[in-house]
C-alpha positions, 0 to 999 in steps of 0.5 A: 164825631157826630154833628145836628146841623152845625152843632157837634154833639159832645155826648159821647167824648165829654164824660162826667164822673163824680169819681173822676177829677171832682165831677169836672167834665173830662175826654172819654174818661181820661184824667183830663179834663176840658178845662185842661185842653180850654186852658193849653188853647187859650196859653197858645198851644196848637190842637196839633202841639197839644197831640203831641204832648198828650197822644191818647187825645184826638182832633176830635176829642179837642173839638167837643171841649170847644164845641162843650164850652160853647154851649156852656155859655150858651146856657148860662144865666147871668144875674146882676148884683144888686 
């Protein structure tokens, strides 16, 4: 995992194939995506019960979804309806 100061840099474990799950971002090419692994967090699961279930996933691997969706809504605009 490489971090820029206190900023994981996701790069190279978040990948987008427009082949791949409709071009949703996913982890190093599996079929799973961000959205998935965000989803199973929010529903409650533990990074470690999400392991479990899904061993080709990493600590690492759940991280850049956090550290990705963050800076997603870090870099989304909002505009109010009229």
């Amino acid at each position: 995992m490489k971090n820029k100061g206190n900023i994981m840099v996701y790069n190279d474990i978040i990948t987008i194939d427009s082949d791949k799950r409709g071009g949703k971002p996913c982890i190093r090419g599996l079929r799973i995506t961000v959205y998935d692994v965000l989803g199973w967090l929010a529903s409650g699961m533990t990074p470690a019960k999400i392991i479990e279930d899904f061993p080709e996933l990493t600590h690492t691997d759940i991280m850049a979804c956090l550290a990705f969706a963050a800076d997603r809504e870090r870099t989304v605009t909002w505009i109010k309806a009229a």
